[in-house]
Structure formats: structure tokens, C-alpha cells
C-alpha positions in Angstrom: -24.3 -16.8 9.6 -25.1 -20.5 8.5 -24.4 -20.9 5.0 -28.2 -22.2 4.5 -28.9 -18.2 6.1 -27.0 -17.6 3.2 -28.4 -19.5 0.2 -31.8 -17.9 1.7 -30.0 -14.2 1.3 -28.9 -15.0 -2.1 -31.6 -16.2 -3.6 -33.8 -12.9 -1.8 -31.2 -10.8 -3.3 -31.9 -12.0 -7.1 -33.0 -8.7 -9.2 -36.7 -9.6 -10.4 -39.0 -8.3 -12.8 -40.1 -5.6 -10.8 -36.9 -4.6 -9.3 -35.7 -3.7 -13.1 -39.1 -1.9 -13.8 -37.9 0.6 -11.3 -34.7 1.4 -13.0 -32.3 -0.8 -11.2 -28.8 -1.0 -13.3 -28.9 -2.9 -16.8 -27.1 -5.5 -16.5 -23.3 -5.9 -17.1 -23.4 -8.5 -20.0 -25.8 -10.8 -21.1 -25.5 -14.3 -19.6 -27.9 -17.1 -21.6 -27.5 -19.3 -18.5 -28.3 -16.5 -15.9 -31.8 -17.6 -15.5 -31.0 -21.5 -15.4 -28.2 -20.6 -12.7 -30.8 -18.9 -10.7 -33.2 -21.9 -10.7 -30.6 -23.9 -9.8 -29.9 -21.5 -6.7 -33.7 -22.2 -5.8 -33.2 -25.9 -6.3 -30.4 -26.1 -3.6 -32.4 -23.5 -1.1 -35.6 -25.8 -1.3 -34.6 -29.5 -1.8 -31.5 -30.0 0.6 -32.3 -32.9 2.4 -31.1 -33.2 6.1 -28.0 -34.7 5.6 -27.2 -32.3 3.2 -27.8 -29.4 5.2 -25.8 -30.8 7.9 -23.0 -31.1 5.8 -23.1 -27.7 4.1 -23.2 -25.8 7.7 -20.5 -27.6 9.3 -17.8 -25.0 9.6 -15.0 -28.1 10.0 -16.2 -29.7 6.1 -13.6 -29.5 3.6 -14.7 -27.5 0.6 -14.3 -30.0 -1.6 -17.6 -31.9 0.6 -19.1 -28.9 0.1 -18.4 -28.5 -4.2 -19.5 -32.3 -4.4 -22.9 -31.3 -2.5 -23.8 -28.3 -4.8 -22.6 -29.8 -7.9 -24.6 -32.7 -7.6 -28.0 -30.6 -7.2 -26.7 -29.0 -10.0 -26.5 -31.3 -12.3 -29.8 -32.8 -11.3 -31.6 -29.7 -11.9 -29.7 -29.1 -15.4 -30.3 -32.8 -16.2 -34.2 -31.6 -16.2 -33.8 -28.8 -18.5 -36.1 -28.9 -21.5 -33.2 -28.1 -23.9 -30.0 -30.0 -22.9 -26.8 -28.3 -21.8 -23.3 -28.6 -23.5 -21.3 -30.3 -21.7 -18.3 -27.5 -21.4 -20.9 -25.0 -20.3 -21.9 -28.0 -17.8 -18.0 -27.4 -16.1 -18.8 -23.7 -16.1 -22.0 -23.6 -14.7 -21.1 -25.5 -11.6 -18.0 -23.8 -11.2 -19.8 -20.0 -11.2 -23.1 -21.4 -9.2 -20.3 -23.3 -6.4 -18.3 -19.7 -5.8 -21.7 -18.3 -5.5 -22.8 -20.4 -2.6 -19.5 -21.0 -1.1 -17.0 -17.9 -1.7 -17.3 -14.7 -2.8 -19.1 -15.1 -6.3 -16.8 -14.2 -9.4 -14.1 -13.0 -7.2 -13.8 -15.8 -5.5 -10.6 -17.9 -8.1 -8.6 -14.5 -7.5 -9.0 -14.9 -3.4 -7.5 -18.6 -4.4 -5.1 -17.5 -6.5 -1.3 -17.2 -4.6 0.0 -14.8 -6.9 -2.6 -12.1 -6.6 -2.0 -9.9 -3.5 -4.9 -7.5 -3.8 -8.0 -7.4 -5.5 -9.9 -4.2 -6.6 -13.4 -4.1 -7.8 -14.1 -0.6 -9.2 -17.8 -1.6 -10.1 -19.4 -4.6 -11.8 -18.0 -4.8 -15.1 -14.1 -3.4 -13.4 -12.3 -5.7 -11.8 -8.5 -5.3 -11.2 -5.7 -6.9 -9.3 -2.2 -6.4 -7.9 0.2 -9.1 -9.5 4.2 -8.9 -8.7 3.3 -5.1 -7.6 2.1 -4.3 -11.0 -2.1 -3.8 -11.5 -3.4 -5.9 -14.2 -7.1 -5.4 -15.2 -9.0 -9.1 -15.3 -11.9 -10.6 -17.4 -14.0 -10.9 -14.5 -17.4 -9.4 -13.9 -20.7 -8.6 -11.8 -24.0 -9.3 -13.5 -24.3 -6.0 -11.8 -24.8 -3.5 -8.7 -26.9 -5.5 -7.1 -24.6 -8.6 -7.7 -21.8 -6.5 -6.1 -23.6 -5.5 -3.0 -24.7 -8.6 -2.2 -21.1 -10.0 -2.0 -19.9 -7.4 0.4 -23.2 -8.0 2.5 -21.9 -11.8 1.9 -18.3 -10.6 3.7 -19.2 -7.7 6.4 -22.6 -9.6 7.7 -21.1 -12.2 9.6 -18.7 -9.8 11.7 -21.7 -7.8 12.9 -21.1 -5.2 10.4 -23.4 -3.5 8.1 -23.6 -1.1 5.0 -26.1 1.0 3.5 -26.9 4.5 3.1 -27.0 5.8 6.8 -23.3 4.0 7.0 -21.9 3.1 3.1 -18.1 2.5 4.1 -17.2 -0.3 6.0 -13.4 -1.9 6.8 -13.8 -6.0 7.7 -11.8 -8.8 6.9 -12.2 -12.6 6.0 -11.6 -15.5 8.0 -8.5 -16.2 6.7 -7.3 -12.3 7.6 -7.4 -10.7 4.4 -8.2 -7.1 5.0 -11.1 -5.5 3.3 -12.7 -2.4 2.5 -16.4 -1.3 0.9 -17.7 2.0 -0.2 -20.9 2.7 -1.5 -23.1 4.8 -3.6 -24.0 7.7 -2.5 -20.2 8.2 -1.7 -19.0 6.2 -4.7 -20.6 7.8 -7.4 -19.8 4.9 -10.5 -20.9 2.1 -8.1 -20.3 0.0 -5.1 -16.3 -0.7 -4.8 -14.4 -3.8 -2.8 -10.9 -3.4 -2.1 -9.2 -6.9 -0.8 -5.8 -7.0 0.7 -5.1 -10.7 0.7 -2.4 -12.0 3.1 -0.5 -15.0 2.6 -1.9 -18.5 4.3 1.5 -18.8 6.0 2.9 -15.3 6.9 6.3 -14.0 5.2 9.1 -14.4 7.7 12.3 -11.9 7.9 14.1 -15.1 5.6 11.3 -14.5 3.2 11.8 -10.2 3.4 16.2 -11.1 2.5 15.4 -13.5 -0.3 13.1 -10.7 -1.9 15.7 -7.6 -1.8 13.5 -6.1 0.4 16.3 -6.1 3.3 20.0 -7.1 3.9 20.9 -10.4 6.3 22.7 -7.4 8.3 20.0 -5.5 8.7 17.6 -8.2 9.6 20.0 -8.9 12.4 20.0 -5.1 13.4 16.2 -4.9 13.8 16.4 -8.5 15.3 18.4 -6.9 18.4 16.3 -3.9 18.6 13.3 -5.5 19.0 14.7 -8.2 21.5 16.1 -5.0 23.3 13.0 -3.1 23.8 13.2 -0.2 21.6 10.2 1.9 20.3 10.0 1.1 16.6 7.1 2.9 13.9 7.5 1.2 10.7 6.3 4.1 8.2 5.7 4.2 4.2 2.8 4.5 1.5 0.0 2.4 0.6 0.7 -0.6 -0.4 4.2 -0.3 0.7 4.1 -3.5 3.3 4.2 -2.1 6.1 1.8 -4.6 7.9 4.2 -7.4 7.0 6.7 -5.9 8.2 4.8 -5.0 11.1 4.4 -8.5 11.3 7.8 -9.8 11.0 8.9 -7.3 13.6 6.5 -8.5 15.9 8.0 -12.4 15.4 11.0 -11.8 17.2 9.2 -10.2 20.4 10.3 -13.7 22.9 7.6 -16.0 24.0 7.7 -15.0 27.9 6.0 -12.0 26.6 2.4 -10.6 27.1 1.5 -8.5 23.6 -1.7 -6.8 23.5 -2.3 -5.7 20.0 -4.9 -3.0 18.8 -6.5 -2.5 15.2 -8.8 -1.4 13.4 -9.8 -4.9 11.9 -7.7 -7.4 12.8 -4.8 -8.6 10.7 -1.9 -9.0 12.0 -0.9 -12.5 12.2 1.4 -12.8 15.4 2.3 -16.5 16.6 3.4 -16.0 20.3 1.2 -18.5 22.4 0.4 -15.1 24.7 -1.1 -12.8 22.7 -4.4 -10.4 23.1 -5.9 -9.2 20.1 -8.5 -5.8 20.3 -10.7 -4.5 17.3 -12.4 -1.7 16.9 -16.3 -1.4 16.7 -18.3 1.0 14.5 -21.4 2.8 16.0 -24.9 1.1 15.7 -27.5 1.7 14.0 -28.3 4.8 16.2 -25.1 6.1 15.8 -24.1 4.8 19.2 -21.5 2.1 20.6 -18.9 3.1 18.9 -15.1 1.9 20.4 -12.3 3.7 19.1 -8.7 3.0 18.6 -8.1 5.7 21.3 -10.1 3.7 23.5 -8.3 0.1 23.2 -4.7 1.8 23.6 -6.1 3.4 26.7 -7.6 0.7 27.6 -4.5 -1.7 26.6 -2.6 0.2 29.5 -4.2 -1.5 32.3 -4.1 -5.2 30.6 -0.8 -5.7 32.1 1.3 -5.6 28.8 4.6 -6.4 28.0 4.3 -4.9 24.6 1.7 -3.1 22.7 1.2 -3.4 19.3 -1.0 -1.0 17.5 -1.7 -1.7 13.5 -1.6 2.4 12.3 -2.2 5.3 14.0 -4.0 7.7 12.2 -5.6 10.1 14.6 -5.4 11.1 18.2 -5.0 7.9 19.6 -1.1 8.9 18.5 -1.0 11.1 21.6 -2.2 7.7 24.1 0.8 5.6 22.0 3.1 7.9 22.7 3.0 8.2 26.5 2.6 4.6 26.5 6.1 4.4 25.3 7.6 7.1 27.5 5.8 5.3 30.6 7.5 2.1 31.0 6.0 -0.1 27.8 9.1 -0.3 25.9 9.5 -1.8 23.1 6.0 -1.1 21.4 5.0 -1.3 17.9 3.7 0.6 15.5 3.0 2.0 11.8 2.0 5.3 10.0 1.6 6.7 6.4 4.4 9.0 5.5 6.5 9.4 3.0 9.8 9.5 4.6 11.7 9.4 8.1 10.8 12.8 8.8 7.7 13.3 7.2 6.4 10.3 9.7 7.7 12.9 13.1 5.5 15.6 11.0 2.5 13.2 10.8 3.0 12.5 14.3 3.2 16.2 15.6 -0.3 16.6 13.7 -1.8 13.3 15.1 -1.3 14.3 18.3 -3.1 17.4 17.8 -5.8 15.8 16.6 -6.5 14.1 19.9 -7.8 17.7 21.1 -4.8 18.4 23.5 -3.8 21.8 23.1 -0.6 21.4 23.9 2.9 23.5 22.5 4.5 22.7 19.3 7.9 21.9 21.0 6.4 20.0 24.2 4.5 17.3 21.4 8.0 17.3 19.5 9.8 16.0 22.8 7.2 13.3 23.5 7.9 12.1 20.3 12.0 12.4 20.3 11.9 10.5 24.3 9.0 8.0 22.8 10.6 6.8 19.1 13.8 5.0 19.2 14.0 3.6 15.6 11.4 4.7 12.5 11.9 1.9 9.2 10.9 3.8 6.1 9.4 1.4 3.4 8.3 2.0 -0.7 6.9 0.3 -3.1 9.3 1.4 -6.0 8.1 1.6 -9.9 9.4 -1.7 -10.5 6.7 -3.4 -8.0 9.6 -4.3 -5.4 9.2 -3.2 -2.0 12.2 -1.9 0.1 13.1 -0.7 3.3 14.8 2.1 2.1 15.8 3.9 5.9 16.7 2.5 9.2 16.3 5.9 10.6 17.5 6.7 15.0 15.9 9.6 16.1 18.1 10.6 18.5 16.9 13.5 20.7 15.8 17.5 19.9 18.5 20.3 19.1 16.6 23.6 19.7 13.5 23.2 18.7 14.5 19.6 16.3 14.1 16.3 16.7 17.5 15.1 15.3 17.3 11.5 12.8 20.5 9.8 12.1 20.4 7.1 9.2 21.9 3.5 10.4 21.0 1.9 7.0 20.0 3.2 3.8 18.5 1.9 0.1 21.1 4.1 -2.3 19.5 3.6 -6.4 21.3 4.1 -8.6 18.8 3.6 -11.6 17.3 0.8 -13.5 18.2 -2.2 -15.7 17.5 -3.2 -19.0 14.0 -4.8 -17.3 12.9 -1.8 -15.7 13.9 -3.3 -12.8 15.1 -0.7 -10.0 18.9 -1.1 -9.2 20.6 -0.1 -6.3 22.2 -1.7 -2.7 21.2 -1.7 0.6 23.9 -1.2 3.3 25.4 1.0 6.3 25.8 4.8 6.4 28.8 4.1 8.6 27.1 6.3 11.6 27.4 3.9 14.9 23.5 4.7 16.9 23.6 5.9 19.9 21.0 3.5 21.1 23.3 0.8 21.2 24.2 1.4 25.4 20.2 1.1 25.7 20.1 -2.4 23.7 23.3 -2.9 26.0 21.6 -2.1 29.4 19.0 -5.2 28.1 21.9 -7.7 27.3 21.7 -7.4 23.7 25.4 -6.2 22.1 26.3 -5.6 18.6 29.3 -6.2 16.7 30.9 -2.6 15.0 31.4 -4.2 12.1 27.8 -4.2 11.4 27.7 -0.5 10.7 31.3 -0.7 8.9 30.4 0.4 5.0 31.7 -2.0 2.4 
């Protein structure tokens, strides 16, 4: 969508007279500029010259072209005023009408700040974000609903994406990957909610993940050679736990000479091999039709020839299709779930593949899973805000009617310091895997003295 589509779709969305007569929400706070920010809005729709437009729909213009452009309107419009504008409210005018028409409204400083890592908008006059791990509520608000709405229109329109009644959830991202989700009234009773998960411009590598605590050097180098060597790896935890960019780091040691096909359900991961294919879902039309599922890319990933598959979460049946992808010759395949340890993750699997309608036995699914999964790395976000990978679980085969799990590396706390910060080491159990004549059999050999405990 041009951005001059988008000034035009602004300025239509502007609550009027009428739209308040029928009840629409009160605003948030009162704003003495609000009107003189909306005329200005109108100014830049109507009097862009040529030029101008050019410049503001060129995808390749820095931003900064693009501030000078609006600002100057802006200034010209509030340099007509009847009664003059102070100059500090000048700065702050600009600034709020510029993040209008180029970003995401008042949101938009917290998408460009580093340190924030998510962003939650619980309704106009809510707004929180994820700092460090911690939630901190900001001083940022919405005029109102309506204000809301229009900047997740703003984010899901140009991905061919829609929201409204008939279909009031959406997951998108923006271009930069960030990962988003919407939810509307009727299902969000207080309001429309945005939920942001920003990613950083250059993704984290494994040095990154040692310097935070959130692994050891040693076991970097452990999940280094079972990538390289092929094995099937699901990267489980919570919500927030970073499992994606672990997902991601993980997928940065797959080698070059490699063809990865990777499925989600909107696209984030942020791989950097030169031969990669990336699949996203689609939702179902307005007719409830068209729909492609994340079942339907991993079966259809199968006959593009991959060296790897990489598939963002499973969460439903298309478990079942992973899973016989890795026991038919695609090694080394990648994926996450929510769970909230080792073996709560072979539970969620066991369920998942029911879910994919196969009525199959209890103990038949349980050996798909124990011949598919070489290595599961648990993950937590602890109380502290740090984020560890607390297991480096083998699961090594069934015993009756169990699927055996052997710890390689564990997170051992042992409580917190005077900061409230968790304390604890990360280190070998001591237990040698049994996967290392497989990582063998592919040239890749580890030292013992990686397992040794100190």
C-alpha cells in the first residue's frame, strides 16, 4: 500500500462529529492540539505537490527525507494558525503527526527503541513493554479505539491480511520481522489489543547467547556438532522464553551447501544461508475459503527437495507430518514447541499428533517420536528476566511403554543474590549421549572431556 493510500486511510479513519453522536468511545485524554494535528493531516493529503509525492512513496527514501517532507507541510499549516503555536509544542506536534504518517502512530519511539523487546497495547490508554525481561507500564496513549484500530489496519493491510468482526484475530509481522498479533472486540472485551514481538536489526548470534549466561562456550560447541551432524533437535520452553532465537541461532550453523526450507506461521526467522526457502501460512478469505495451513507447507515442503526443514512451532497436527519427516531421511530438522520441561514437550507431542485426526495407538505415536527426536533444548525465562537453557535433554529410545531422556547439560540454581538476580551454573551431568556414534557416522567427533563435570 503507497504511503499516499495511506494518508488517504488515515485521514478517512478520523472520528467525526457524527461518529461520536453514535456512541463511539470518549476519548482517552483530552489533546488541545488534536484538531490542529488533524488539519494538518488534511493539509499533507491535499497539497503534496508531485515531487513530494514521489518522494514520500519511494520505498528506497531514507526516513529522515521523509520527516523533512511532512515537517515542512507542517509547519506551513501551523505557521497559518489564527493563534500562534509555542514553539516546544511546535517540536511535539511534528514529532506525533510524522509517526502518524510514517510508523505506527504513538507506538512508533518504542518500535525504535533497542532496549524494548516487546510491546503490549492492552487498549488505548494501556500501553506496556518488556525491558531487560521485566514489564514496565509507559506514558503512552491512543486518542482512542478507533485510533488503535486504525494502526493495526496500518500493519496487517499491506500483507493481504484483514481484521474485523467476521475474522477479529490476526498474526502478521513488519517489514523488519518483528512478529505481531491483534485481537479485537467482540473477543477482547476492554478493547482492541496489539502485541509486538520486536527482533533485533542484526540477529543474536551463539557469541551473543555465552556473553548473556544464557549458555556455556561448551555447550555452544555441543549443539554446534549436533546440528552440523544431522540430528533432530525441538527447542521447547514458555512464552517469551526465546525460543525463536534460539531457533535461529541453531539454524546458523546448518553449512551453506545446504537447501533449508523453512515453514511458519508468519515469517520470522531470520536465517542467512544464501539457499534458503521461506513458506507462510495464509488465513481463509473473506468466504471463509483459501486457507493454507502449516500441515499443508510441511507436506508440501517434502517434495521441495530439502536438505533441512525448519518449522517455527508446531502446535497442532501438522506435528504428526514433522515427525515422519524426520524418521524418512530429512535429518537434521528443526523445530520448537511450548512446554514446560523435557518431558512435558514428548507429552505435548503425543497430544499434537492426535490432533492431526490419525487414530493411531498410544505406544505406536510414542515410538515415532523416540526414532524422530534426537536432542529437545529446554529454555525459561526465570524471575530475574534472564533467559536460560536450562536442559540439553537425549531422548534416547522407549523402555516398555517410555520414551527414555537422558540429561547431557543442565542449569542447577541454587538461589538468588542480593539483586534478585537468579544464581546458579550451567555445566555437564557427566552422562556421555549415546548419539555421539551417529554425529560420528557424519564426521563430527567430540572430545569426552566435554561431558567431564567440573
Amino acid at each position: 500500500m503507497s504511503l499516499l493510500k495511506r494518508l488517504e486511510a488515515t485521514k478517512a479513519a478520523e472520528p467525526g462529529p457524527r461518529d461520536r453522536a453514535k456512541g463511539a468511545p470518549a476519548p482517552v485524554r483530552a489533546d488541545p492540539f488534536q484538531n490542529l494535528k488533524m488539519r494538518i493531516h488534511k493539509r499533507i493529503v491535499d497539497e503534496l505537490s508531485a515531487e513530494e509525492s514521489k518522494i514520500l512513496t519511494d520505498k528506497d527514501v531514507d526516513r529522515r527525507v521523509l520527516e523533512d517532507v511532512v515537517a515542512k507541510l507542517a509547519n506551513s499549516q501551523m505557521d497559518g494558525e489564527p493563534v500562534p503555536v509555542p514553539r516546544g509544542e511546535r517540536a511535539r506536534i511534528i514529532t506525533e503527526v510524522v509517526d502518524e504518517v510514517l510508523g505506527y502512530g504513538p507506538i512508533d519511539p518504542l518500535l525504535q527503541e533497542e532496549t524494548i523487546s516487546e510491546v503490549m497495547v492492552n487498549g488505548p490508554a494501556q500501553v506496556y513493554v518488556e525491558r531487560k525481561g521485566k514489564l514496565i507500564l509507559t506514558d503512552v496513549r491512543f486518542r482512542d479505539d478507533a485510533h488503535v484500530m486504525h494502526v493495526i489496519e496500518k500493519i496487517v493491510a499491506p500483507l493481504g491480511r484483514r481484521i474485523d468482526e467476521s475474522s477479529p484475530l490476526v498474526d502478521a509481522r513488519l517489514p523488519d520481522g518483528s512478529r505481531v498479533n491483534a485481537i479485537i472486540p467482540p473477543l477482547a472485551l476492554k478493547g482492541p489489543c496489539l502485541t509486538i514481538r520486536k527482533f533485533a536489526k542484526e540477529p543474536l548470534t551463539v557469541d551473543n547467547l555465552v556473553a548473556f549466561g544464557t549458555l556455556t562456550a561448551e555447550m555452544a560447541d555441543f549443539l554446534r556438532a549436533c546440528i552440523m551432524g544431522k540430528l533432530n533437535v525441538v527447542v521447547s520452553g514458555g512464552t517469551g522464553s526465546g525460543k525463536t532465537t534460539t531457533l535461529n541461532v541453531l539454524s546458523s550453523f546448518i553449512p551453506d551447501d545446504e537447501r533449508i526450507v523453512t515453514v511458519e506461521d508468519a515469517a520470522e526467522l531470520q536465517l542467512h544461508q544464501e539457499h534458503v526457502v521461506t513458506l507462510e501460512t495464509r488465513p481463509p478469505n473473506i468466504e471463509g475459503k483459501g486457507a493454507i495451513t502449516m500441515r499443508d507447507l510441511v507436506r508440501n515442503s517434502l517434495r521441495m527437495r530439502p536438505d533441512r526443514i525448519v518449522v517455527g512451532e508446531v502446535r497442532g497436527g501438522e506435528a504428526l507430518d514433522m515427525l515422519q519427516a524426520m524418521n524418512t531421511g530429512h535429518d537434521g530438522s528443526l523445530t520448537t514447541g511450548h512446554a514446560n520441561s523435557p518431558r512435558d514437550m514428548l507429552s505435548r507431542l503425543e497430544t499434537m499428533v492426535l490432533m492431526a485426526g490419525m487414530e493411531l495407538p498410544v505406544k505406536a505415536i510414542r515410538e515415532q517420536i523416540a526414532s524422530a527426536v534426537d536432542l529437545i533444548v529446554q529454555q525459561a525465562r526465570l524471575r530475574d528476566g534472564s533467559r536460560k537453557i536450562t536442559h540439553l535433554t537425549e531422548v534416547q529410545g522407549m523402555e516398555g511403554d517410555v520414551i527414555t531422556l537422558q540429561d547431557i547439560f543442565i542449569f542447577d540454581q541454587t538461589g538468588c543474590d542480593e539483586a534478585g538476580r537468579i544464581a546458579g551454573s550451567l555445566g555437564p551431568t557427566g552422562i556421555r549421549p549415546k548419539f555421539l556414534d551417529k554425529l560420528a557416522a557424519n564426521g563430527i567427533n567430540l572430545a569426552n572431556e566435554l561431558f567431564w563435570t567440573k
